[in-house]
mmCIF file of the N, C-alpha and C atoms, coordinates in Angstrom:
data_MODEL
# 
_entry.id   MODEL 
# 
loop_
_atom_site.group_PDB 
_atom_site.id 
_atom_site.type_symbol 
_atom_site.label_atom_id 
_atom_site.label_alt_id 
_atom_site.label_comp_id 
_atom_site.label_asym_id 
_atom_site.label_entity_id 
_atom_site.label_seq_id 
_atom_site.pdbx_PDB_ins_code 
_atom_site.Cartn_x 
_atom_site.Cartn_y 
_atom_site.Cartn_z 
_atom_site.occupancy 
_atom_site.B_iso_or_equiv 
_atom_site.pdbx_formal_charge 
_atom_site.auth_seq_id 
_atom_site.auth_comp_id 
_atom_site.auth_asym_id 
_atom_site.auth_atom_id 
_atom_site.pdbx_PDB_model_num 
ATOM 1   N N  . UNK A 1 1  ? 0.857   -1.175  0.000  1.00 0.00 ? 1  UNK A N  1 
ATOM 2   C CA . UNK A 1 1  ? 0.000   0.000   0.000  1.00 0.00 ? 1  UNK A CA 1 
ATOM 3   C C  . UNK A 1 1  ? 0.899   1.233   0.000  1.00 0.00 ? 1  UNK A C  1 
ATOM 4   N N  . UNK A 1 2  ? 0.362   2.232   -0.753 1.00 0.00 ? 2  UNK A N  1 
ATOM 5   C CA . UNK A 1 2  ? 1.288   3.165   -0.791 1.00 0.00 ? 2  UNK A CA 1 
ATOM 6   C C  . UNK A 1 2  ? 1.700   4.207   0.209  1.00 0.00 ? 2  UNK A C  1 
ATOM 7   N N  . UNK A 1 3  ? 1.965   5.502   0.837  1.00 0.00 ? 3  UNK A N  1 
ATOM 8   C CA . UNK A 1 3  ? 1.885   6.021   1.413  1.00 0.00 ? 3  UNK A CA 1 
ATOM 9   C C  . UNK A 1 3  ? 0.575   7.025   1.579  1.00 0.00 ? 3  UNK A C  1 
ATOM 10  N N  . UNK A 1 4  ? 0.251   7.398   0.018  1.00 0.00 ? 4  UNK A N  1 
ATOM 11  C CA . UNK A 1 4  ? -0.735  8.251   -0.054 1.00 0.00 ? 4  UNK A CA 1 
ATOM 12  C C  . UNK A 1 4  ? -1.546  7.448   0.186  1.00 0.00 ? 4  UNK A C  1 
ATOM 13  N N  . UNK A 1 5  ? -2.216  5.954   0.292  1.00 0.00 ? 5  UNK A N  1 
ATOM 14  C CA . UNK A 1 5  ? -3.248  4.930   0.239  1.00 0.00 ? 5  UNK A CA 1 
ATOM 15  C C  . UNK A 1 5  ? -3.540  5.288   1.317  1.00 0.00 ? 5  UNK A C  1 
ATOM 16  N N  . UNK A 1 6  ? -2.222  5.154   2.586  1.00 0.00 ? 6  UNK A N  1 
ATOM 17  C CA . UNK A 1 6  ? -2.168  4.853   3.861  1.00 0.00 ? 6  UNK A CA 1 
ATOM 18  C C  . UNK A 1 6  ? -2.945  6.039   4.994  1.00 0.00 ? 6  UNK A C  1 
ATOM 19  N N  . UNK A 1 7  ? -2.305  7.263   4.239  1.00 0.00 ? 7  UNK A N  1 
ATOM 20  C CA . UNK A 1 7  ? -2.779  8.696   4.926  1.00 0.00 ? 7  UNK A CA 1 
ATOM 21  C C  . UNK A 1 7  ? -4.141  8.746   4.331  1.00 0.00 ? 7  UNK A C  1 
ATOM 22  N N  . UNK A 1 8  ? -4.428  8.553   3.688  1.00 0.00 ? 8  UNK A N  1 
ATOM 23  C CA . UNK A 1 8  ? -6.173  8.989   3.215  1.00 0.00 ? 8  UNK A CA 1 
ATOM 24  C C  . UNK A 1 8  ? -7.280  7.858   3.824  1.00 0.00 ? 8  UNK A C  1 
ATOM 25  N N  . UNK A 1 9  ? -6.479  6.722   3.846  1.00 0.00 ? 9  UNK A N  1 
ATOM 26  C CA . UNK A 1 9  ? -7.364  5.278   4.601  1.00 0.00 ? 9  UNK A CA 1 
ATOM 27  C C  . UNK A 1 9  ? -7.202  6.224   6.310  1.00 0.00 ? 9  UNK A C  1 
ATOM 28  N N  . UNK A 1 10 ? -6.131  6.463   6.930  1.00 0.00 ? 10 UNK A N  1 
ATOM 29  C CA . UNK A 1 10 ? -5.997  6.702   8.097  1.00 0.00 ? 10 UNK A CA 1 
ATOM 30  C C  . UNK A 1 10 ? -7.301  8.816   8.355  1.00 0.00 ? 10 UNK A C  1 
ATOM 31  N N  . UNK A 1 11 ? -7.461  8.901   7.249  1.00 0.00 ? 11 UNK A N  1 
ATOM 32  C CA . UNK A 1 11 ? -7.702  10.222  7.328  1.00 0.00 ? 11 UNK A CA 1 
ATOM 33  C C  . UNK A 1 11 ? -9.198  9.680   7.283  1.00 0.00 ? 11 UNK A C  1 
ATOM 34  N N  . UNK A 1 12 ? -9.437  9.373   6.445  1.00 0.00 ? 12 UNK A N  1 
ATOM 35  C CA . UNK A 1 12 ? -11.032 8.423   6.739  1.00 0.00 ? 12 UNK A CA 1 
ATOM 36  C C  . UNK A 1 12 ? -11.210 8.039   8.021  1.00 0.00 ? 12 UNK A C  1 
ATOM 37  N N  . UNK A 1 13 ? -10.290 7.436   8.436  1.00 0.00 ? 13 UNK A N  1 
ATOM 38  C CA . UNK A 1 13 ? -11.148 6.806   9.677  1.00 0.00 ? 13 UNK A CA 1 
ATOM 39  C C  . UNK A 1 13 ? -11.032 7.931   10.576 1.00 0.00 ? 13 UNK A C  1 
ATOM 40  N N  . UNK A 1 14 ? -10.272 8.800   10.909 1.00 0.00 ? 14 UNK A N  1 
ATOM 41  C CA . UNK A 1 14 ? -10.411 9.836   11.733 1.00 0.00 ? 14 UNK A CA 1 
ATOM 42  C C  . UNK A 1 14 ? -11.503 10.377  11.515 1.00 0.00 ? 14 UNK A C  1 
ATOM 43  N N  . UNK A 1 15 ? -11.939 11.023  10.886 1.00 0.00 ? 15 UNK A N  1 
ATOM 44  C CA . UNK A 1 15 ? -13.756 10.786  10.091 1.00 0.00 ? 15 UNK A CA 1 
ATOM 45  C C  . UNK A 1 15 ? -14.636 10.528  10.700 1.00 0.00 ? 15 UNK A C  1 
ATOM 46  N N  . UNK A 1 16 ? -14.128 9.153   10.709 1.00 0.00 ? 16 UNK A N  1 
ATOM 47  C CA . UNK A 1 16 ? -15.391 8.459   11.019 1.00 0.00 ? 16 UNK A CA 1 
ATOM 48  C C  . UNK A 1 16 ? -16.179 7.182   9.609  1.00 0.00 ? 16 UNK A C  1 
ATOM 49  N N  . UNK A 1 17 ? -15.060 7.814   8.413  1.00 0.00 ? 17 UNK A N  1 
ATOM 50  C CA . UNK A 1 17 ? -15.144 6.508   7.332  1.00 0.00 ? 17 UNK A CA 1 
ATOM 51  C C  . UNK A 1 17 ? -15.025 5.328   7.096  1.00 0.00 ? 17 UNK A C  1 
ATOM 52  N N  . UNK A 1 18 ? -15.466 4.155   7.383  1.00 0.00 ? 18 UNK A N  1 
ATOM 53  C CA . UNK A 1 18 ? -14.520 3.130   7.245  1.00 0.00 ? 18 UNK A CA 1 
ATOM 54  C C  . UNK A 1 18 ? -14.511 3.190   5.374  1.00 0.00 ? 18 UNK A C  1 
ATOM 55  N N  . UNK A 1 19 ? -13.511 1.908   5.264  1.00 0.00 ? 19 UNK A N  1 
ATOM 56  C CA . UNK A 1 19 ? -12.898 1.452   4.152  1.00 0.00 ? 19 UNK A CA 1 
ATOM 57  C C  . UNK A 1 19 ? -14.071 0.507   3.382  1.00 0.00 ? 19 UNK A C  1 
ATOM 58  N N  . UNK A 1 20 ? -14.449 1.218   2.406  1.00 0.00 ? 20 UNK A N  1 
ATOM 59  C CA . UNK A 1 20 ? -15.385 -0.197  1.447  1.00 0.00 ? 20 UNK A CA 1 
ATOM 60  C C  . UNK A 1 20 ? -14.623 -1.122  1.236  1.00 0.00 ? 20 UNK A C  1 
ATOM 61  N N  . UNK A 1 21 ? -13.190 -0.715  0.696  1.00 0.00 ? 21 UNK A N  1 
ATOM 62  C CA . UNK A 1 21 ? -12.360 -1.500  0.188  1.00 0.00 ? 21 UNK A CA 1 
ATOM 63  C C  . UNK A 1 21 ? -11.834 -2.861  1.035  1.00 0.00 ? 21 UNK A C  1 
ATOM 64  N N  . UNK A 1 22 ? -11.993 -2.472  2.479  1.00 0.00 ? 22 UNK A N  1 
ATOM 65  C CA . UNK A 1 22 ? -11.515 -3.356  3.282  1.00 0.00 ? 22 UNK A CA 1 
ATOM 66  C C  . UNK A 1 22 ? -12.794 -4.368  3.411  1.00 0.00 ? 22 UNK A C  1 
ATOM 67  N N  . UNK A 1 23 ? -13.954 -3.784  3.951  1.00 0.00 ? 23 UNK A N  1 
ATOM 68  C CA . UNK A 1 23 ? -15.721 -4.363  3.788  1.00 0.00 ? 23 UNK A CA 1 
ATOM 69  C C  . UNK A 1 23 ? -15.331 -5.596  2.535  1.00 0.00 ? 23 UNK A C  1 
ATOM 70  N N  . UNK A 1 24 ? -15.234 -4.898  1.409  1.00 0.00 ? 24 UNK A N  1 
ATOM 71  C CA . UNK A 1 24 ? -15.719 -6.148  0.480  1.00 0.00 ? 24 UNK A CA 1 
ATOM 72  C C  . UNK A 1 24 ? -14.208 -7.382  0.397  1.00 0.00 ? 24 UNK A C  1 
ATOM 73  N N  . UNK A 1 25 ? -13.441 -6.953  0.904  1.00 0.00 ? 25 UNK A N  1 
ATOM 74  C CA . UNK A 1 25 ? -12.446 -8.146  1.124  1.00 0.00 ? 25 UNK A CA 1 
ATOM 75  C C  . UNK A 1 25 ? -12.523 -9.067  2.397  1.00 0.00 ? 25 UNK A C  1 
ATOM 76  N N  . UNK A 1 26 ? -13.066 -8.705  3.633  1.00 0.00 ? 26 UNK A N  1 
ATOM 77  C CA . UNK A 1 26 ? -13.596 -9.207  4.974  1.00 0.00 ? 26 UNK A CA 1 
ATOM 78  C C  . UNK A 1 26 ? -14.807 -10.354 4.220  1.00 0.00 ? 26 UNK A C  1 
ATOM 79  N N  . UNK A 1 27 ? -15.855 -9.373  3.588  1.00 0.00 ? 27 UNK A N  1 
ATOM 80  C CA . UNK A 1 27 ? -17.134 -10.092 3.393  1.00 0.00 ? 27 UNK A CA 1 
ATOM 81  C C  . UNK A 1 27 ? -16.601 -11.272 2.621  1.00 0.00 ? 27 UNK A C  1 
ATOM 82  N N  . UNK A 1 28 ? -15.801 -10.964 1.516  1.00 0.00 ? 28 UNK A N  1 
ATOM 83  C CA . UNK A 1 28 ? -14.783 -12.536 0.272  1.00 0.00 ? 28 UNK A CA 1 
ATOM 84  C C  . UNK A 1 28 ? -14.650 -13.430 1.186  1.00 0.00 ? 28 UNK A C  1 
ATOM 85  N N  . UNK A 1 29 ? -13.325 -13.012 2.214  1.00 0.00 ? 29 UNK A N  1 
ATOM 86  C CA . UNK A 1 29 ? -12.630 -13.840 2.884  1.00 0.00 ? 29 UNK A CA 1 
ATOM 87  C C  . UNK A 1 29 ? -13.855 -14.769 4.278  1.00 0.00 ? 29 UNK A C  1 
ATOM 88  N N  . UNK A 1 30 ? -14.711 -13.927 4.754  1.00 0.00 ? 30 UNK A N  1 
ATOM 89  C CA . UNK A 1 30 ? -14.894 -14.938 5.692  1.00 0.00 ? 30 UNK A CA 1 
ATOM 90  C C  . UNK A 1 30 ? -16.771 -15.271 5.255  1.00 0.00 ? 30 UNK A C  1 
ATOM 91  N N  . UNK A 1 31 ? -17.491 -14.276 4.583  1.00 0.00 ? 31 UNK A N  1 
ATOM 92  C CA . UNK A 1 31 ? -19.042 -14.607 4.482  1.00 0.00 ? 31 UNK A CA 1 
ATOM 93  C C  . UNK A 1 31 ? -18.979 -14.894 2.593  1.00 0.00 ? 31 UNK A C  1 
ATOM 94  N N  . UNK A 1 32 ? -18.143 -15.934 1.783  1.00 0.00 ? 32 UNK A N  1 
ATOM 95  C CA . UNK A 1 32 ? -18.589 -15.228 0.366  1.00 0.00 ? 32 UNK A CA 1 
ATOM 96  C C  . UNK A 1 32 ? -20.097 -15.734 0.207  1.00 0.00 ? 32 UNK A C  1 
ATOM 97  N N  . UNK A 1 33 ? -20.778 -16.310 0.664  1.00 0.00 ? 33 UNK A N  1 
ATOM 98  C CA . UNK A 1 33 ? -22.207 -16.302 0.423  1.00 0.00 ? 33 UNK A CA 1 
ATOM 99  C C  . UNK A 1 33 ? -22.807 -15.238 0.206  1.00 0.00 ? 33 UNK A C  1 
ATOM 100 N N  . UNK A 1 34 ? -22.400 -13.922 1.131  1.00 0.00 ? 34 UNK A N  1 
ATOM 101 C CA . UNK A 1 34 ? -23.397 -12.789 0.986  1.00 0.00 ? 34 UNK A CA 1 
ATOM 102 C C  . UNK A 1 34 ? -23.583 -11.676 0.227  1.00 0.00 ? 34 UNK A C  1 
ATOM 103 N N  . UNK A 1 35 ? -23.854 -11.011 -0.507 1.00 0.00 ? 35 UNK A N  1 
ATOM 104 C CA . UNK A 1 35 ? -24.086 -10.230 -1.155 1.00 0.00 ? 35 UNK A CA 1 
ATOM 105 C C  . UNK A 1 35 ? -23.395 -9.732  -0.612 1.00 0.00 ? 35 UNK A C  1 
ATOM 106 N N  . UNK A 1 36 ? -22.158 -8.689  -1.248 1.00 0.00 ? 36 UNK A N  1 
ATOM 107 C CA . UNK A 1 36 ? -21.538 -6.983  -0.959 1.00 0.00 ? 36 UNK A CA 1 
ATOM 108 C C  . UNK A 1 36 ? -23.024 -5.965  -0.854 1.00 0.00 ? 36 UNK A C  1 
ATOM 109 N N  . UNK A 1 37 ? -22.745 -4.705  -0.330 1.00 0.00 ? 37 UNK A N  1 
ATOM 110 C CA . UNK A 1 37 ? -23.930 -3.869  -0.360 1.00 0.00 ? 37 UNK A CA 1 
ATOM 111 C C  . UNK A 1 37 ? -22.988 -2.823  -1.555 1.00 0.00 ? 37 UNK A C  1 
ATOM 112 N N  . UNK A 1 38 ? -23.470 -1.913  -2.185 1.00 0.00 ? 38 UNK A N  1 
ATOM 113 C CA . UNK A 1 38 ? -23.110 -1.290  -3.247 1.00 0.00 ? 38 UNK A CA 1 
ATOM 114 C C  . UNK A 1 38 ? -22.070 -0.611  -1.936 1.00 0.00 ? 38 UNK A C  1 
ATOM 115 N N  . UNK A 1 39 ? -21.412 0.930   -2.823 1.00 0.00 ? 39 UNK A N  1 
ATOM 116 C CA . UNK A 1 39 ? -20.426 1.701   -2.240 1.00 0.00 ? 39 UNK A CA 1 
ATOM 117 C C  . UNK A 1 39 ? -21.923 2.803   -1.325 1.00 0.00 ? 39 UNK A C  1 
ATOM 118 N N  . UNK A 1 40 ? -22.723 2.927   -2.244 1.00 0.00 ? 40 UNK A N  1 
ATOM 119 C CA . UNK A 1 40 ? -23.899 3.958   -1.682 1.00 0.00 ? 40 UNK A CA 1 
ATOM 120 C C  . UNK A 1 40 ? -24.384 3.277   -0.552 1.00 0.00 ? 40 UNK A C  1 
ATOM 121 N N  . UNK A 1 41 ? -25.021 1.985   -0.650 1.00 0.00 ? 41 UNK A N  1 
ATOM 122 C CA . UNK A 1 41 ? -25.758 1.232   0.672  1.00 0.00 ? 41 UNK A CA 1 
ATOM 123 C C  . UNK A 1 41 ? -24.165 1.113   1.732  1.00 0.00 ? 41 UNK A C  1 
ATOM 124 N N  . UNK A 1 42 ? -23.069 0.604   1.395  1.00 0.00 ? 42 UNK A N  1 
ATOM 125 C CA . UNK A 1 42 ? -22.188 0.796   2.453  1.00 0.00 ? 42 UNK A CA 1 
ATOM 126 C C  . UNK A 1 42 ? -22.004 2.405   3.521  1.00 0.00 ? 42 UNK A C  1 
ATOM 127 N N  . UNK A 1 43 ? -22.008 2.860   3.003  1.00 0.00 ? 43 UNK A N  1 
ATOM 128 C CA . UNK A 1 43 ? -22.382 4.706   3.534  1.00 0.00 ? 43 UNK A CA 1 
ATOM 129 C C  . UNK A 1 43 ? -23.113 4.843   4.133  1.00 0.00 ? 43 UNK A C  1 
ATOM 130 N N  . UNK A 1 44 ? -24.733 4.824   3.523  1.00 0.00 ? 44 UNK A N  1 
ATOM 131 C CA . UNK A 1 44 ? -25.647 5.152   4.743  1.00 0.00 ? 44 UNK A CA 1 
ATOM 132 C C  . UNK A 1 44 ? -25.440 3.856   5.611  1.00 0.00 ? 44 UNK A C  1 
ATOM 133 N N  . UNK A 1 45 ? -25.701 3.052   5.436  1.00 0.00 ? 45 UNK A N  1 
ATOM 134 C CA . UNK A 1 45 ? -25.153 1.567   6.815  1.00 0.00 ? 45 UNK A CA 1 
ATOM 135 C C  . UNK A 1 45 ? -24.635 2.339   7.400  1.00 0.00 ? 45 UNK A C  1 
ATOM 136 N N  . UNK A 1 46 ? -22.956 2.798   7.369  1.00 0.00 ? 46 UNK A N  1 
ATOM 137 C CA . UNK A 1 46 ? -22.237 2.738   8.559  1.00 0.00 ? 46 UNK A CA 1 
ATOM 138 C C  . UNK A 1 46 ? -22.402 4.717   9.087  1.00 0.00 ? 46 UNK A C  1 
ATOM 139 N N  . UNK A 1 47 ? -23.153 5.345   7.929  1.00 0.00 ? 47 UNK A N  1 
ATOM 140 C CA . UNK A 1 47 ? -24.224 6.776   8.417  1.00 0.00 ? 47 UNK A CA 1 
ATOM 141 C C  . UNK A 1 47 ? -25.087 6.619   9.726  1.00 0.00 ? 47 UNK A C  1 
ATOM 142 N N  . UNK A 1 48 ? -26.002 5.309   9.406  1.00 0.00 ? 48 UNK A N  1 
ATOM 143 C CA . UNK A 1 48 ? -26.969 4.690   10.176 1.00 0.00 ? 48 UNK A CA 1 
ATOM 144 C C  . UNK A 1 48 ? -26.132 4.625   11.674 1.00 0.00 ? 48 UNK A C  1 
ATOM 145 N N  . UNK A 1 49 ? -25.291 3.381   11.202 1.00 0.00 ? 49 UNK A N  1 
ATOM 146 C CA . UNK A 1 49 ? -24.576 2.696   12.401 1.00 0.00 ? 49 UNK A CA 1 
ATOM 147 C C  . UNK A 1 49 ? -23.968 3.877   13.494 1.00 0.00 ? 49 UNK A C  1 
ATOM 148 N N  . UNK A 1 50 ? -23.560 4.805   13.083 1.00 0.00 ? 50 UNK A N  1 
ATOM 149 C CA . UNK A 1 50 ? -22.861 6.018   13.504 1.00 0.00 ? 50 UNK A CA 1 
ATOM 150 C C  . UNK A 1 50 ? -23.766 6.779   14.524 1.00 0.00 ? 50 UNK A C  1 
ATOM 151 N N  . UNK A 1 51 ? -24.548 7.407   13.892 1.00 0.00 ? 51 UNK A N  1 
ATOM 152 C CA . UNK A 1 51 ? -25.562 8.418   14.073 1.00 0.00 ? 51 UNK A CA 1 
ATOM 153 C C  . UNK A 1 51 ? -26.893 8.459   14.395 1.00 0.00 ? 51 UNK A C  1 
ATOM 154 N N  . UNK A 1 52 ? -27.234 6.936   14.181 1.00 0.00 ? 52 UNK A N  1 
ATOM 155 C CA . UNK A 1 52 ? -28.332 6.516   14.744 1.00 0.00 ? 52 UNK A CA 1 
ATOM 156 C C  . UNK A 1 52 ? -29.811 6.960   14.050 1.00 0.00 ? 52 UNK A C  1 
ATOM 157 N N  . UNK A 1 53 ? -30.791 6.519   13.790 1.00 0.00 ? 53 UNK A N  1 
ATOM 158 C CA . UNK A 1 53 ? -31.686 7.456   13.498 1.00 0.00 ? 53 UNK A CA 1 
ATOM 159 C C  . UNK A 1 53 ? -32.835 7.630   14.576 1.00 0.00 ? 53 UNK A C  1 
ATOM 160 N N  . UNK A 1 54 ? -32.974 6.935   15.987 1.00 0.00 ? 54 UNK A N  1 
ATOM 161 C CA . UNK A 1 54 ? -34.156 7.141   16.736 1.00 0.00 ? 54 UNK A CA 1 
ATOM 162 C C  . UNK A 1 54 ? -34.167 8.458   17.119 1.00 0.00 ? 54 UNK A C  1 
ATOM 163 N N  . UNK A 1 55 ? -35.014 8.821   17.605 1.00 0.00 ? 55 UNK A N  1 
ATOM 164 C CA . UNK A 1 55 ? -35.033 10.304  18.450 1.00 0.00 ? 55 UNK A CA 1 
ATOM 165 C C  . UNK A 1 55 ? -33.984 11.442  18.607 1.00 0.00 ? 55 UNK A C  1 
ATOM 166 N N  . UNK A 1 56 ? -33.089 11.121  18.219 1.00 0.00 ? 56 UNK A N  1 
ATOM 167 C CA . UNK A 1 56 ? -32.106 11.660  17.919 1.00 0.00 ? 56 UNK A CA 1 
ATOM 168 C C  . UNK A 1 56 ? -31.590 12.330  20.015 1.00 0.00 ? 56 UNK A C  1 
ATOM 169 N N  . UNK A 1 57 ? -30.420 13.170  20.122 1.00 0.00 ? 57 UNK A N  1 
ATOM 170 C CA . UNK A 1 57 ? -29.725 13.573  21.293 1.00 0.00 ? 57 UNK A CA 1 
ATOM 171 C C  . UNK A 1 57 ? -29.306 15.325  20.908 1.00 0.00 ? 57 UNK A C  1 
ATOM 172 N N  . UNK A 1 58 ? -29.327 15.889  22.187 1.00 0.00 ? 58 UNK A N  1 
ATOM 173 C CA . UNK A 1 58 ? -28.906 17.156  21.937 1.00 0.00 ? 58 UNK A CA 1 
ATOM 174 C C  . UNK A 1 58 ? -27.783 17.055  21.761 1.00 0.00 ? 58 UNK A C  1 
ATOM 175 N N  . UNK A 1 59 ? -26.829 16.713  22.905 1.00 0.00 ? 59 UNK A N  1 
ATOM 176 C CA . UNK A 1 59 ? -25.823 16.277  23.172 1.00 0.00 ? 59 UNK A CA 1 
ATOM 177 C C  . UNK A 1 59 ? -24.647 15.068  22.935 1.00 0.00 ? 59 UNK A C  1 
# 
């Protein structure tokens, strides 16, 4: 991986991004039965997962 790969993967996750790229190699290696979710459904998922959508918090 390159350096620039490395700082922009690491700059994502400071974010709060994870890696699709990493997602659809996890899902190969240990579930290949399951469908990948596109790059768009991966986003809101981990949007969702993040941020929640019930009632939301002030704080």
């Amino acid at each position: 991986m390159s350096l620039f790969a490395r700082l922009a993967e690491t700059a994502r996750l400071m974010v709060g991004l994870p890696d699709y790229d990493a997602y659809r190699a996890h899902l190969a290696a240990h579930h290949p039965e399951r469908r990948p979710m596109t790059r768009a459904e991966f986003f809101r998922d981990r949007q969702q997962a993040r941020y929640g959508g019930g009632g939301g918090r002030c704080c």
